[in-house]
Phi, psi and omega in degrees: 000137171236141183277141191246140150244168190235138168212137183191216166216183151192146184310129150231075200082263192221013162225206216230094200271104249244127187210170186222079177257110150304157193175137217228138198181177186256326169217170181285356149291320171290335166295321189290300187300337156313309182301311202282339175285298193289345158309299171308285208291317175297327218215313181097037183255095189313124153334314170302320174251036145247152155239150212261041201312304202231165174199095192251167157253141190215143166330137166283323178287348185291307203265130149267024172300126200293316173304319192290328186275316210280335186313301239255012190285326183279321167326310229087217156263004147327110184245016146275175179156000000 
C-alpha cells in the first residue's frame, strides 16, 4: 500500500469547495476511488462533481491524516506489500 495526497475541489452547494485529501491504497485508481467513495457517503456528493486536480505519491512520514498515520504506524515507512 502507498499514501496518495489529492488536491481539488468538489460542489458544496451552489459553490465550489477547494480540499487536500491523504489517503493510503495500492494504486492511483485506487485512490481516485477512495476520494470519490469518500466524498459521497460524507458530503453526499455525485462523482461527477468531485474534481481531481493532482494525485501525487508522498512520503508516509509527510502526512497527518490519522488514517495515514495509523496504516503506516507499525511498518515504519515502508511502502511495500
Amino acid at each position: 500500500m502507498k499514501a496518495f495526497r489529492a488536491t481539488g475541489s468538489f460542489r458544496a452547494g451552489k459553490r465550489d469547495q477547494p480540499y487536500t485529501l491523504d489517503v493510503v491504497a495500492k494504486s492511483k485508481a485506487d485512490a481516485m476511488e477512495r476520494i470519490y467513495s469518500n466524498f459521497g457517503s460524507r458530503h453526499g456528493t455525485p462523482r461527477r462533481f468531485v474534481s481531481i486536480d493532482s494525485l501525487d505519491g508522498i512520503n508516509p512520514s509527510e502526512s497527518n491524516a490519522p488514517v495515514v498515520v495509523a496504516h503506516f504506524r507499525d511498518s515504519g515507512v515502508s511502502e511495500e506489500e
